[in-house]
C-alpha positions as CSV (number, residue, x, y, z in Angstrom):
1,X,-49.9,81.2,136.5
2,X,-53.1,80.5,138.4
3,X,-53.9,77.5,136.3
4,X,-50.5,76.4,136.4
5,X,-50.9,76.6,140.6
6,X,-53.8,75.2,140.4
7,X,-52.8,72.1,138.4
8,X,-49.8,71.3,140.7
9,X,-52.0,71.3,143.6
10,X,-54.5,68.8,141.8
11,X,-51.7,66.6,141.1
12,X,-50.4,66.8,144.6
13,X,-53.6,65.7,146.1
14,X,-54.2,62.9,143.8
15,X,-50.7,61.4,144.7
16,X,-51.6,62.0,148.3
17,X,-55.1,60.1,147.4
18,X,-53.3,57.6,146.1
19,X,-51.0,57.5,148.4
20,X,-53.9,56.9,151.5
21,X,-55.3,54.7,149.4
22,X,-52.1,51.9,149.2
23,X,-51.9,51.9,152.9
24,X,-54.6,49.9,154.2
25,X,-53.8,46.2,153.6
26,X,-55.7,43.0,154.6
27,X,-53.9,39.3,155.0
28,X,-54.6,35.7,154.8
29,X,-53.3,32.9,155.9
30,X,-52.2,30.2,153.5
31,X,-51.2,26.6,154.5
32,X,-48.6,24.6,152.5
33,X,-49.0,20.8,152.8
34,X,-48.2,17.8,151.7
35,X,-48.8,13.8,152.6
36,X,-45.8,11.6,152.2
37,X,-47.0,8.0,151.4
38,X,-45.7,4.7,151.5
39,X,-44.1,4.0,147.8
40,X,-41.4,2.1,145.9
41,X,-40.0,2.3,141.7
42,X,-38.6,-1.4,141.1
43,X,-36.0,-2.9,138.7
44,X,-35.2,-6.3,138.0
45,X,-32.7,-7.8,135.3
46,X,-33.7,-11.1,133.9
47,X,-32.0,-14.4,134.8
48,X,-30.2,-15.6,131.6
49,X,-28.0,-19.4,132.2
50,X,-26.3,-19.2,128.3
51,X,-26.2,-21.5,126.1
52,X,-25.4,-24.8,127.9
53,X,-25.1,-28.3,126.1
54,X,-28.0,-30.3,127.0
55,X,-25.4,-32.9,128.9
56,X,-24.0,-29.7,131.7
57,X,-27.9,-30.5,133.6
58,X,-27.5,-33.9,134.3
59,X,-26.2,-31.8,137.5
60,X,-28.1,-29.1,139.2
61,X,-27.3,-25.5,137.5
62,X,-27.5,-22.2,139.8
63,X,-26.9,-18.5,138.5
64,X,-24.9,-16.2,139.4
65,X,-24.6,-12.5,139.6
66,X,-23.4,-12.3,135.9
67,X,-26.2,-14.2,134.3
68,X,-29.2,-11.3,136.0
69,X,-31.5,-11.4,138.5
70,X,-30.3,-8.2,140.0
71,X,-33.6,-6.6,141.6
72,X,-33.2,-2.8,142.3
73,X,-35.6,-0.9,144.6
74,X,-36.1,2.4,145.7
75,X,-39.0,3.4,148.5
76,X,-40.2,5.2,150.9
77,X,-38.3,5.6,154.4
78,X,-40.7,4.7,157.2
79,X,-42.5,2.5,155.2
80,X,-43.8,-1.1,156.7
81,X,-41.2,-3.9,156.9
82,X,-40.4,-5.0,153.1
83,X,-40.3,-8.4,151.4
84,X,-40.2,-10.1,147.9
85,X,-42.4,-12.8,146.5
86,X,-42.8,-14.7,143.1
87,X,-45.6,-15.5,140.8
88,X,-45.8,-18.9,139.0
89,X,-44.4,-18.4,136.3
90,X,-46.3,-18.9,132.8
91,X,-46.2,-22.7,132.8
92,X,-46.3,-23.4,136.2
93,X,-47.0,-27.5,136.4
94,X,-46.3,-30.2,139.1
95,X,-45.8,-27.6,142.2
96,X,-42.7,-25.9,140.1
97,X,-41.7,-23.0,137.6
98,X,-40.7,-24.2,134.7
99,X,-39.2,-23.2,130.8
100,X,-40.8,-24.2,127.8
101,X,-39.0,-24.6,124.7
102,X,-40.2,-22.7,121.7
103,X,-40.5,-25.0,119.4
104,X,-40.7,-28.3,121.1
105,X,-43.0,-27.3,124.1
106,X,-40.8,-29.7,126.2
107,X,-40.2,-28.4,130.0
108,X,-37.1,-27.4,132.1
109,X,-38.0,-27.1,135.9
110,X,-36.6,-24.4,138.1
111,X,-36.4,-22.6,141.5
112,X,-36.2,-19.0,142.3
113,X,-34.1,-18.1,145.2
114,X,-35.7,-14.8,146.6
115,X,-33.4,-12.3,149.0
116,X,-34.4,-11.0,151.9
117,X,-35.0,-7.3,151.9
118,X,-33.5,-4.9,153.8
119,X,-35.0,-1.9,155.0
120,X,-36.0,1.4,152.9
121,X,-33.9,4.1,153.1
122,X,-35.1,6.1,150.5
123,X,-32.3,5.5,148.2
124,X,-31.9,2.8,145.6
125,X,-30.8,-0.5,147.1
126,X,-30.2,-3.8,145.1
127,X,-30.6,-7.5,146.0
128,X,-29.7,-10.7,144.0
129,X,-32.2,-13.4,142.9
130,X,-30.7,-16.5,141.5
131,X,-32.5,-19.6,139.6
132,X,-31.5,-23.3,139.9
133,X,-32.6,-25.9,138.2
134,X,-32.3,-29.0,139.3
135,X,-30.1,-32.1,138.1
136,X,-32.4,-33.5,134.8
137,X,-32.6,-37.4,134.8
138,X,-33.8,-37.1,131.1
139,X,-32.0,-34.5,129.3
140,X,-34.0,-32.0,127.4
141,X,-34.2,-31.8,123.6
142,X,-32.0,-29.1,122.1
143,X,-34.1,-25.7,121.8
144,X,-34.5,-22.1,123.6
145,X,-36.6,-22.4,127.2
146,X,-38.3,-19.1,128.2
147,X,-40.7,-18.5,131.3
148,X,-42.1,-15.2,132.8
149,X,-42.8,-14.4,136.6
150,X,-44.3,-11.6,138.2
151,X,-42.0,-10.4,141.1
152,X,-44.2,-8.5,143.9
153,X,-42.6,-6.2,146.4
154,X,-44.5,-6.2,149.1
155,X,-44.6,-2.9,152.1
């Protein structure tokens, strides 16, 4: 009975040990940060006129919302005061973007027309670009015309 006694009361001061021992605590401070910068995730459709007859550009040719050129952004709110600018295009000549055909390396001249941008919000917010190209004197030789420019969104 003694050793029973005897082990209860060894137990009971190892749980009070233990129980001593938990109750001194130390804390830290820890921050949680973070830097919101200025950034934006664009879109852009490309700018597709069909499949015209060679005769329709004797007269100047504008897209329209249909054929592309829908530019899609998303940024930052609070960033600096946006706006849109365009490359030359890959065969750039004579002060003008223009399409080269793909097998007859002939050219069809064109103009972007560039929105203005509104201000970021922080949600996704689209403006429409359109192409003309103007009234041909010589009409161009059947074929398909291609170009590529770089669109820069500037904030």
């Amino acid at each position: 009975m003694r050793k029973l006694i005897g082990a209860a009361a060894l137990a009971a001061a190892s749980v009070a040990f233990a129980s001593s021992a938990a109750a001194n605590t130390s804390t830290a401070n820890m921050n949680v940060s973070i830097t919101i910068t200025s950034g934006c995730v664009v879109s852009v459709t490309n700018i597709n006129f069909g499949s015209v007859p060679s005769t329709t550009l004797a007269a100047a040719l504008t897209s329209t919302t249909p054929q592309g050129g829908l530019f899609t952004y998303t940024c930052s709110p609070g960033s600096a005061a946006p706006s849109i600018a365009a490359g030359h295009g890959l065969n750039y000549a004579a002060s003008s973007n223009q399409m080269k055909g793909s097998t007859t390396s002939n050219l069809i001249p064109y103009a972007l027309n560039l929105p203005s941008i509104t201000a970021f919000t922080g949600v996704a917010q689209t403006a429409q670009i359109t192409a003309t190209i103007p009234a041909q004197t010589t009409l161009p030789t059947v074929d398909a015309y291609t170009d590529t420019v770089v669109l820069t969104l500037s904030y």
